[in-house]
LOFI-266613 format. One line per 10 residues: number of its first residue (from 1); for each residue x, y, z of C-alpha. Coordinates in steps of 0.25 Angstrom, whole numbers. Example, Ala and Ser with C-alpha at 12.3 -4.5 7.8 and 13.67 -1.06 7.14 Angstrom:
2
1	49,-18,31 ~ 55,-4,29 .
***
This chain:
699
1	-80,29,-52 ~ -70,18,-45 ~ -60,20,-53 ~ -61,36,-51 ~ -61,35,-37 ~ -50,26,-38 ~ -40,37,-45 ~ -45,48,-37 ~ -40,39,-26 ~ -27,38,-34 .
11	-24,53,-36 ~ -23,55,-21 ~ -8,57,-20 ~ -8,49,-4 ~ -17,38,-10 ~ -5,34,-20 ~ 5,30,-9 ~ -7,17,-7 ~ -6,3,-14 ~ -12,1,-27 .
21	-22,-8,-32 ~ -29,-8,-43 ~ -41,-16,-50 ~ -43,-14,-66 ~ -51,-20,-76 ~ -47,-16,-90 ~ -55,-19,-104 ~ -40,-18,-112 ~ -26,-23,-110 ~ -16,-11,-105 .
31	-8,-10,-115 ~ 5,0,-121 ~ -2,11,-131 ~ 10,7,-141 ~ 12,-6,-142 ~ 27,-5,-144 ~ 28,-3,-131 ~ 41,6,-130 ~ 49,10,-117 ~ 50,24,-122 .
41	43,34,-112 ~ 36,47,-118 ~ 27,58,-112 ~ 14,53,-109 ~ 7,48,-123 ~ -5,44,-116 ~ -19,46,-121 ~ -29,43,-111 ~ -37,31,-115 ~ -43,21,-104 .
51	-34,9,-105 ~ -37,5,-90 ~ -52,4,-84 ~ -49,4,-71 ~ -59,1,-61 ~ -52,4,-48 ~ -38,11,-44 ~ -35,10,-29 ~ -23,13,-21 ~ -27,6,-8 .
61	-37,-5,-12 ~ -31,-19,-14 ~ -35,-27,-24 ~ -40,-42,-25 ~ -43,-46,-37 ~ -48,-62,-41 ~ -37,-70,-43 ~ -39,-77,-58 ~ -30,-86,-66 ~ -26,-74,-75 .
71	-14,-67,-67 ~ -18,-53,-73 ~ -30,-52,-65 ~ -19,-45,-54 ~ -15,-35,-63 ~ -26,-29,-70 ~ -23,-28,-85 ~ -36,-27,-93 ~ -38,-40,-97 ~ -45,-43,-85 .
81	-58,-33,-88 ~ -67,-42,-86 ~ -61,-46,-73 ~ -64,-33,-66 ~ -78,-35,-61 ~ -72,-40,-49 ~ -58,-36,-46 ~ -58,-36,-32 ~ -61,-47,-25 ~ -59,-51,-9 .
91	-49,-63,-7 ~ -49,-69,5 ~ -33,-68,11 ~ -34,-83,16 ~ -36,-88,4 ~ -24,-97,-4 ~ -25,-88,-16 ~ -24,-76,-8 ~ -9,-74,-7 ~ -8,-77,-24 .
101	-19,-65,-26 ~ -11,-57,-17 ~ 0,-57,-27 ~ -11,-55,-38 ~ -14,-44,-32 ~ -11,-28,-36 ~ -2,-28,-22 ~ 8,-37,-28 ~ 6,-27,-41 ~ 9,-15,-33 .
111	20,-20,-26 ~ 27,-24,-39 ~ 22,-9,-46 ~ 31,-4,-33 ~ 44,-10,-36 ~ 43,-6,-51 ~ 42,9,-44 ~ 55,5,-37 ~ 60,1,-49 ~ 58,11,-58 .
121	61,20,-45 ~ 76,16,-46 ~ 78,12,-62 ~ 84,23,-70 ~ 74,36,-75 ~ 74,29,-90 ~ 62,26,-98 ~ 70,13,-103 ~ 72,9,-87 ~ 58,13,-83 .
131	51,6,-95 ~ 58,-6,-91 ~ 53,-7,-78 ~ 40,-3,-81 ~ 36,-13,-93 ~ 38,-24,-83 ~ 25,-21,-80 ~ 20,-26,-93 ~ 7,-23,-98 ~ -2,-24,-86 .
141	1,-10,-81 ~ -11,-3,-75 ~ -11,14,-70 ~ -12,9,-57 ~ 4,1,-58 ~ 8,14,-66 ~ 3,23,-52 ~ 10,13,-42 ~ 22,13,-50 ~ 24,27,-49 .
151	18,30,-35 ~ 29,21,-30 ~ 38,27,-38 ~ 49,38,-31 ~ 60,40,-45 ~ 54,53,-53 ~ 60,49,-66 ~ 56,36,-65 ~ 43,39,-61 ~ 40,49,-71 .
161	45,38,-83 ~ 35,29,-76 ~ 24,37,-78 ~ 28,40,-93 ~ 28,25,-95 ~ 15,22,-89 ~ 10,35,-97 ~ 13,28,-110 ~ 7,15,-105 ~ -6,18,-98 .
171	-17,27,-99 ~ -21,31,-85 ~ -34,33,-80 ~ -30,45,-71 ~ -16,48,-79 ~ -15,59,-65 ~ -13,48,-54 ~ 0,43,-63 ~ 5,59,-62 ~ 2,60,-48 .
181	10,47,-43 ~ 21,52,-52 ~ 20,65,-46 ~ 23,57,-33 ~ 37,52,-36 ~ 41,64,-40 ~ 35,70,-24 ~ 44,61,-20 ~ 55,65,-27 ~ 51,79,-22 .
191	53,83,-37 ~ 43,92,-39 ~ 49,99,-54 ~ 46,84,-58 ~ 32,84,-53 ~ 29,98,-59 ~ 32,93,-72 ~ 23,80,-72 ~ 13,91,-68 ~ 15,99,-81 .
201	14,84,-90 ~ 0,81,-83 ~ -6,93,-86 ~ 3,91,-100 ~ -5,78,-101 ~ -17,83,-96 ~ -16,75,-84 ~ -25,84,-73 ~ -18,85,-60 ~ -26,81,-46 .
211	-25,84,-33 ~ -15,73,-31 ~ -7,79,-42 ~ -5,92,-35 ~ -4,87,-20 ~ 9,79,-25 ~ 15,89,-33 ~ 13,99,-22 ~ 18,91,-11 ~ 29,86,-20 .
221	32,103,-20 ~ 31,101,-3 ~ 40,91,-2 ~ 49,97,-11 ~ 50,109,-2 ~ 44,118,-13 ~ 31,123,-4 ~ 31,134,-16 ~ 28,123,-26 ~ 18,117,-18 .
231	9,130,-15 ~ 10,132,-30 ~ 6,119,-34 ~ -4,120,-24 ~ -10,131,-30 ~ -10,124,-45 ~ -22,117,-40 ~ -34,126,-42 ~ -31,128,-56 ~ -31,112,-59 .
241	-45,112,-52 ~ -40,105,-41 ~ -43,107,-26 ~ -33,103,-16 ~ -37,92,-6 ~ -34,95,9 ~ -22,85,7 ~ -15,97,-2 ~ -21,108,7 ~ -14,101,18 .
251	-1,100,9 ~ -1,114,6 ~ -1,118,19 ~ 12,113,20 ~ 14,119,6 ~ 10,135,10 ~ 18,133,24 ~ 32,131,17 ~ 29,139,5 ~ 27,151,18 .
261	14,153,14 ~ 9,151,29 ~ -3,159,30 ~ -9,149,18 ~ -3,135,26 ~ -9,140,38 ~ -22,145,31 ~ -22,130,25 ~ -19,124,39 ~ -32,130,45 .
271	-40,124,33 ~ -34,111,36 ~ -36,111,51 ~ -51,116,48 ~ -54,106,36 ~ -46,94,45 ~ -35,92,31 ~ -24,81,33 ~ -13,88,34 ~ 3,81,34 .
281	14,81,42 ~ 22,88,33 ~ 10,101,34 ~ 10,101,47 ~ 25,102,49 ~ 23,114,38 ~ 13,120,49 ~ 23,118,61 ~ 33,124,53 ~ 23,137,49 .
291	19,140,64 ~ 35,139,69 ~ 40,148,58 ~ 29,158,62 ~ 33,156,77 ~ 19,150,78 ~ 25,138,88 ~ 13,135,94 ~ 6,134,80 ~ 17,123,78 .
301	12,115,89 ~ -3,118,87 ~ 0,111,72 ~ 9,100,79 ~ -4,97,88 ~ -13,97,77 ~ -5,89,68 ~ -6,77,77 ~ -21,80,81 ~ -25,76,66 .
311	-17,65,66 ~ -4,69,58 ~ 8,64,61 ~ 20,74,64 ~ 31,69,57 ~ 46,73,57 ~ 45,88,51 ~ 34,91,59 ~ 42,87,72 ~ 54,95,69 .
321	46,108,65 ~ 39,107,78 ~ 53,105,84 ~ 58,117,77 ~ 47,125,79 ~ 47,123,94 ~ 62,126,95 ~ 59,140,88 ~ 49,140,98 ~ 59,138,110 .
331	50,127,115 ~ 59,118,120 ~ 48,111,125 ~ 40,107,114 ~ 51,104,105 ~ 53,93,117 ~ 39,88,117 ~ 38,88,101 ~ 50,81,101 ~ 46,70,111 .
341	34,67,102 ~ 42,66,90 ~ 50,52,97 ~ 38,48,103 ~ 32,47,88 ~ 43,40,84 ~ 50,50,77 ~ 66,50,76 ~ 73,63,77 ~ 78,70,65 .
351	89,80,64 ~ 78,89,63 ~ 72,87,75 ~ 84,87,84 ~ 86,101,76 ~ 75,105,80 ~ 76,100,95 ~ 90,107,96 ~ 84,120,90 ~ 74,120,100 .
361	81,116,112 ~ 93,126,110 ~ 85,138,106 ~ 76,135,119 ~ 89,131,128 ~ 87,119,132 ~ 98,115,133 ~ 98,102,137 ~ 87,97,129 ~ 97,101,117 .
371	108,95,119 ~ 103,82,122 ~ 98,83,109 ~ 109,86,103 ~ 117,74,109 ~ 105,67,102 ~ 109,70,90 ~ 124,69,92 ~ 122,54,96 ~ 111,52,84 .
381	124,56,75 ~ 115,70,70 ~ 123,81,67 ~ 119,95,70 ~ 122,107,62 ~ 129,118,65 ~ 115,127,69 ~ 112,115,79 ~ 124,115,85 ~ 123,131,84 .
391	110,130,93 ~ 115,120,102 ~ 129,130,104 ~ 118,141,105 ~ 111,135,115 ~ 122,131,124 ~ 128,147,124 ~ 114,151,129 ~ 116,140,139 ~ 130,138,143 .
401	131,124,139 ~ 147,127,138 ~ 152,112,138 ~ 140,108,129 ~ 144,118,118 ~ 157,115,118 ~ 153,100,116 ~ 143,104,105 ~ 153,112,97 ~ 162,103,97 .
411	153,91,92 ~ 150,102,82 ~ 164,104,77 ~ 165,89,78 ~ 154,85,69 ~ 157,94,58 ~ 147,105,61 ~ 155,119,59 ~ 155,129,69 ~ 147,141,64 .
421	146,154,68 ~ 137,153,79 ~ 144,140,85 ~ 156,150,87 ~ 148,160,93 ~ 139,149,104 ~ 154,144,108 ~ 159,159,110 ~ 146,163,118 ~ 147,149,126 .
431	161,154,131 ~ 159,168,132 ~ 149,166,141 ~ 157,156,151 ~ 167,168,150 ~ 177,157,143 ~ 185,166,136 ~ 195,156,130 ~ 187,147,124 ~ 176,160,118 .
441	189,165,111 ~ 194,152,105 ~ 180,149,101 ~ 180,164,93 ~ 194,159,87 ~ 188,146,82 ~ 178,152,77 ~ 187,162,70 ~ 193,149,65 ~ 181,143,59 .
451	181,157,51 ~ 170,166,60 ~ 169,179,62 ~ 164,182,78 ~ 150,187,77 ~ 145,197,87 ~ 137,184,96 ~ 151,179,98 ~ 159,194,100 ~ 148,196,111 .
461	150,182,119 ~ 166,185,116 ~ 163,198,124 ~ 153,193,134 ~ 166,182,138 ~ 177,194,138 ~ 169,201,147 ~ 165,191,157 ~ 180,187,158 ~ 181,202,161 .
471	189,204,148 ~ 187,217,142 ~ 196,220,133 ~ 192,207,126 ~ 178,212,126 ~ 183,226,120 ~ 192,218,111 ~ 180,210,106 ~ 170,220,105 ~ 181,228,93 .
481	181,215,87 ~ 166,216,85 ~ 167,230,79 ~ 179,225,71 ~ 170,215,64 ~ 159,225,60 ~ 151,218,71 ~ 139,229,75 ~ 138,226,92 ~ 122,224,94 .
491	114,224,108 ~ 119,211,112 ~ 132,215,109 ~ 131,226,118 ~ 123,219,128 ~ 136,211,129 ~ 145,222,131 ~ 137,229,141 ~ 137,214,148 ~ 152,214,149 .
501	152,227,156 ~ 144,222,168 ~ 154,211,170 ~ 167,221,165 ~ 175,228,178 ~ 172,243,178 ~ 185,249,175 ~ 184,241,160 ~ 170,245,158 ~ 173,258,148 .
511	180,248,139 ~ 167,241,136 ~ 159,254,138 ~ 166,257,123 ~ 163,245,118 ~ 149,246,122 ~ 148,261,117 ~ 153,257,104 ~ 142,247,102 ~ 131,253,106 .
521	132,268,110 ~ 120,269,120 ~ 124,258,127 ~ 139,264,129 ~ 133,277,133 ~ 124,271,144 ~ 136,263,149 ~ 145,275,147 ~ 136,281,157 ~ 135,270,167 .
531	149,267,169 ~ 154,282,168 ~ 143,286,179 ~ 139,297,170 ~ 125,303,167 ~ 113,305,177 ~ 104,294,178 ~ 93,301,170 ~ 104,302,158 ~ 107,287,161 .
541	93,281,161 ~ 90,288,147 ~ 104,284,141 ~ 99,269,146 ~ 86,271,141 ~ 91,278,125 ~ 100,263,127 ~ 88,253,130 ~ 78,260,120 ~ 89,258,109 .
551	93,244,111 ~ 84,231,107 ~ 73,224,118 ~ 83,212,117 ~ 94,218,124 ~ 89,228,133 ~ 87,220,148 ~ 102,216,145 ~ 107,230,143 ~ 100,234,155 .
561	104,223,163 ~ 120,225,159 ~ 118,242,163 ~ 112,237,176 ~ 121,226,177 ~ 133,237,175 ~ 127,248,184 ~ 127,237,197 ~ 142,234,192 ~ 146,247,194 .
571	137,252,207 ~ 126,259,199 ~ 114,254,206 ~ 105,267,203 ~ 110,266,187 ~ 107,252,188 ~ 93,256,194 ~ 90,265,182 ~ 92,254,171 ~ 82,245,179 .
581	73,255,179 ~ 74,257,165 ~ 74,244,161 ~ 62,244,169 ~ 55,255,162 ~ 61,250,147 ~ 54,236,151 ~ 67,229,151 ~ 64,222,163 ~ 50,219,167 .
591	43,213,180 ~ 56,215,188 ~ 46,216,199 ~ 32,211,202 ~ 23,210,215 ~ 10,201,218 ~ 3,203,232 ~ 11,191,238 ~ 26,195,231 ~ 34,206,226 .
601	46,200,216 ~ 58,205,210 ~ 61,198,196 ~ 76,198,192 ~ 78,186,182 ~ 80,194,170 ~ 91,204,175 ~ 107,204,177 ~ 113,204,189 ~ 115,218,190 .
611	99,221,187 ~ 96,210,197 ~ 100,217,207 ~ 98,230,201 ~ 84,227,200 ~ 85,220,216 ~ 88,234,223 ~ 77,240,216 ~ 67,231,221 ~ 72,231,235 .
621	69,246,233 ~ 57,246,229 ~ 53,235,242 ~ 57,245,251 ~ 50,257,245 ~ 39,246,245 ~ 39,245,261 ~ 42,260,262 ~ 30,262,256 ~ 23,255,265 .
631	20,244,254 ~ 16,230,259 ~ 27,220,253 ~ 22,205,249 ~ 21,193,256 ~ 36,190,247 ~ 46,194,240 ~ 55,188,229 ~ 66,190,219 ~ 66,180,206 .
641	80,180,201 ~ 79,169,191 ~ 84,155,194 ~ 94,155,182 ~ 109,155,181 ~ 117,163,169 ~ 121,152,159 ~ 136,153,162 ~ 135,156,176 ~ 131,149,187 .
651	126,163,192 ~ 112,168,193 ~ 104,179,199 ~ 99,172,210 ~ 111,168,215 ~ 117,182,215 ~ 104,189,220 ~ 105,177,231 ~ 119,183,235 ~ 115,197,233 .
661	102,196,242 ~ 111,191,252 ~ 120,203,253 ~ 107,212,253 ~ 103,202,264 ~ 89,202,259 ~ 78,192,263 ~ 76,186,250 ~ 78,170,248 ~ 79,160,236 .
671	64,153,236 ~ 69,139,235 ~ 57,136,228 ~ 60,148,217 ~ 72,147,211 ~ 77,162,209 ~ 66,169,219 ~ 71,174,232 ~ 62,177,242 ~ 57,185,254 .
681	46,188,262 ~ 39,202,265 ~ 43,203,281 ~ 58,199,276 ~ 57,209,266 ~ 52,222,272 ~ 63,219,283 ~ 74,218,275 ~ 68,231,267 ~ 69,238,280 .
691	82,234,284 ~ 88,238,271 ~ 81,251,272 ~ 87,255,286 ~ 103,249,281 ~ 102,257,269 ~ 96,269,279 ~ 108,266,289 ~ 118,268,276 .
***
């Protein structure tokens, strides 16, 4: 019964990385089948006779054994039967005898088996070299040296003519443990066609595999990164009448989740939350990963939570796929938090991790935040690839980090990174947008150097700068060169050209008008309209409307802002009037206006200029139809322009609306304590209104 408890112990694939100790009492001598000993190694020749009676294999136990003049009594060897009636005995550690049976001990054994591993580990994958090494272990070999030989082992050739050699010498009590350790190197090696083949000769052999047997050979299939291969072998099991432990439950969690099965992972998941299984690292970054592919972010951080509640210990891969999966998120914030824990734990940063950092910063625009790790890593001496630097370009265009752009691109160029596409195009946009036309065009002629083709993301920033220097026939010019490259112009596109037309004089606005009609004839016919005065409203609010239902949800507040935008330009406040009302109606702009007992507000952050005020004039309007009516105002009232400025400008609404409230000498005020709210009070209000009502009557 020891002795089977003992190899069950053994077959337990975690229990095999522990010391090994033995104590064995045997009736004969070990001895080589053939007594011509020969070098030659063969396939297994081995019929299974008891050679060994072994009364304990352990894996942790130390053993003590009663020191005797005979040296073998330390290295168990079948002489000693008699001897076995008390193998272990306590010795007390202060005694002078103590440090001599120390070296008697198997300690000293096991420590001398591990440097035959390292030796066999760097001799050459020859049976004569392999034999040679081996045979120094003379005659006294028992299973147990044969196991830490080969556990310690990391070399696939060699460890498999190890175990052929041992094969022909012993007869093993359990000839499956020898399999399994051997299976083990080859995990290592993450060589899984050799541990598939060792598979076939045990069954071959008639060697029955065990649970240990399959939990390596599958995770040798995880660690391969053949997910495939370990559901599959997983799956072998029931058919060896072999049920899997919570151990390999755990691993296949793991296994199902790459293998995108997810529905199976997160069905074994629950089992193993319910059932309280011990589950690895390496699964739970598996599970983090499952929830942030299916956009499940706080799922990511439910299993991040409940990892370090049971005591597992995040590791690497399970930091930077919470990382990345809180930069898909566009949570900043917990990227920063994760990442905090991560030093605080000791944990150096990977490339990896500032990967991931920068992925997270730039998509979410914090700026800041990425550049200084970027500079982290530049003084660390980690190189980036061209899709960081990409996102680091990307994210200064949406920013207008002009200097810190041209400083990143240059340190690219310096590095060795080429320039891609997409640098080309962050570069153009960067300078479109601070209108430097000099430096857009040289930076289209290097990438025309570098053997690009202009994309339509970099003819729309080349447009968007010719059009605020006020160039037109540059912007005319580029938009042929699009049609000339086969280059269908989408929404954005027009967008762009209807954007140029707000800031284009009105003597050159037909020019565009063409363009515009050429890309999208709605459109044109609409603009066609506004700048010819033509149609009667009814006519034009239906022509506007046939455009808004036809072009996507993406694009429409900016459409409608541009027409407004261009209608204030050219002195069409009633036209401009009936596209807000539209817009209003089409739910292109919601919650303009909302009232509470104590204020009424007017809500303007997410219009142009021209809507702005637009939208202003009709809500002076309907004040004064208010106090017609006989309506009682509130107590305030407030306009909330945003507090922001345009990226490139110093410009922002509120300081326009500031000027512009001026000139209509209303009573409004900036609340010092609300950045972007102007102010005024009910009394202030309804005389203003008043006066207003008896200039407009004088006029």
């Amino acid at each position: 019964m020891v002795r089977e408890m003992a190899y069950n112990f053994c077959s337990s694939p975690s229990s095999l990385y522990q010391p090994l100790c033995n104590s064995v009492s045997s009736s004969r001598d070990i001895k080589p089948r053939n007594s011509k000993f020969s070098c030659r190694l063969t396939t297994f020749p081995l019929q299974l006779r008891t050679s060994l009676q072994v009364t304990r294999v352990s894996l942790q136990d130390r053993i003590a054994q009663e020191a005797t003049q005979d040296a073998n009594v330390q290295y168990p060897d079948g002489k000693r039967g008699t001897s076995s009636s008390k193998s272990y005995v306590w010795v007390n550690p202060n005694s002078p005898r103590a440090s001599q049976l120390k070296k008697r001990s198997y300690d000293t054994r096991y420590a001398s088996l591990v440097k035959v591993a390292e030796l066999l580990d760097s001799s050459n994958p020859s049976e004569e070299d392999v034999c040679n090494i081996l045979s120094g272990l003379g005659g006294r070999m028992i299973e147990q040296d044969a196991v830490v030989i080969i556990n310690n082992m990391s070399n696939p050739e060699t460890a498999l003519l190890a175990l052929r050699y041992f094969g022909e010498r012993l007869n093993f009590d359990k000839e499956v443990i020898i399999y399994n350790v051997t299976m083990k190197v080859f995990r290592k090696c993450k060589d899984l066609d050799k541990a598939e083949k060792l598979f076939e000769e045990m069954l071959e052999r008639g060697v029955k595999p065990d649970n240990a047997t399959f939990s390596t050979i599958l995770s040798c299939a995880r660690m391969s990164n053949l997910p495939d291969k370990a559901v599959e072998w997983f799956e072998k099991m029931p058919s060896f009448g072999l049920s899997p432990d919570d151990v390999t439950y755990s691993a296949m969690i793991d296994a199902y989740g790459r293998a995108g099965d997810i529905e199976k992972a997160l069905s074994l998941y629950d089992r193993a939350r319910t059932e309280k299984w011990r589950i690895d690292a390496v699964t739970f970054s598996t599970l983090i990963k499952i929830y942030g592919m299916s956009g499940n972010f706080d799922g990511c951080l439910n299993v991040y939570e409940e990892m370090k509640a049971v005591g597992a210990k995040p590791n690497m891969v399970t930091y930077n796929t919470l990382l990345d999966a809180m930069g898909r998120a566009k949570r900043p914030w917990q990227a920063k938090k994760i990442y905090k824990e991560m030093i605080n734990n000791g944990f150096t940063p990977s490339f990896g991790t500032y990967a991931s950092l920068l992925r997270a910063y730039g998509r979410a625009r914090y700026g800041e935040d990425a550049l200084i790790v970027y500079r982290e890593m530049k003084e660390k001496g980690i190189d980036l690839t061209a899709v960081l630097y990409n996102t680091l370009l990307a994210m200064c265009a949406d920013l207008g980090y002009v200097n810190e752009a041209v400083e990143i691109f240059e340190e690219m160029k310096s590095s060795g990174t080429n320039p891609d596409s997409w640098t080309f195009s962050s570069l153009i946009t960067i300078f479109s947008c601070s209108a430097e036309v000099s430096k857009a065009e040289n930076m289209l002629n290097e990438m025309l150097e570098a053997g690009f083709e202009p994309n339509i993301f970099v003819l729309t920033s080349l447009i968007q700068c010719y059009g605020k220097s006020q160039r037109t026939d540059d912007v005319v010019r580029t938009f042929n060169q699009l049609l000339e490259l086969g280059i269908t112009p989408d929404d954005r596109f027009c967008g762009c050209l209807l954007n140029v037309m707000t800031q284009t004089p009105k003597e050159e606005l037909s020019k565009l008008a063409e363009c515009i009609e050429k890309a999208n004839s709605k459109l044109g016919f609409v603009v066609k309209l506004l700048i010819a005065e033509k149609g009667s409203e009814g006519n034009f609010k239906n022509e506007a409307a046939e455009l808004f239902d036809s072009i996507g949800s993406d694009v429409k507040k900016a459409f409608c802002n541009c027409l407004i935008d261009l209608c204030v330009n050219l002195d069409m406040l009633e036209r401009a009037c009936d596209l807000l009302d539209l817009g209003l109606k089409l739910e292109i702009y919601k919650d303009l206006q909302s009232k509470s007992s104590n204020q009424w507000s007017l809500h303007l952050k997410s219009l142009s200029l021209g809507a702005a005020l637009t939208a202003l004039h009709v809500w002076i309007n309907d004040l004064s139809k208010a106090v017609e009516s006989g309506e009682n105002l509130p107590a305030l009232l407030g306009i909330n322009t945003g507090h922001g400025k345009h990226k490139y400008s110093d410009k922002g609404l509120a300081g326009v609306f500031e000027s512009h409230l001026k000139e209509l000498n209303a009573p409004f005020h900036e609340d010092p304590d609300k950045v972007g709210w102007f102010l005024t009070t009910k009394i202030a209000a309804e005389s203003w209104l008043e006066s207003r009502k008896s200039n407009i009557s004088v006029a």
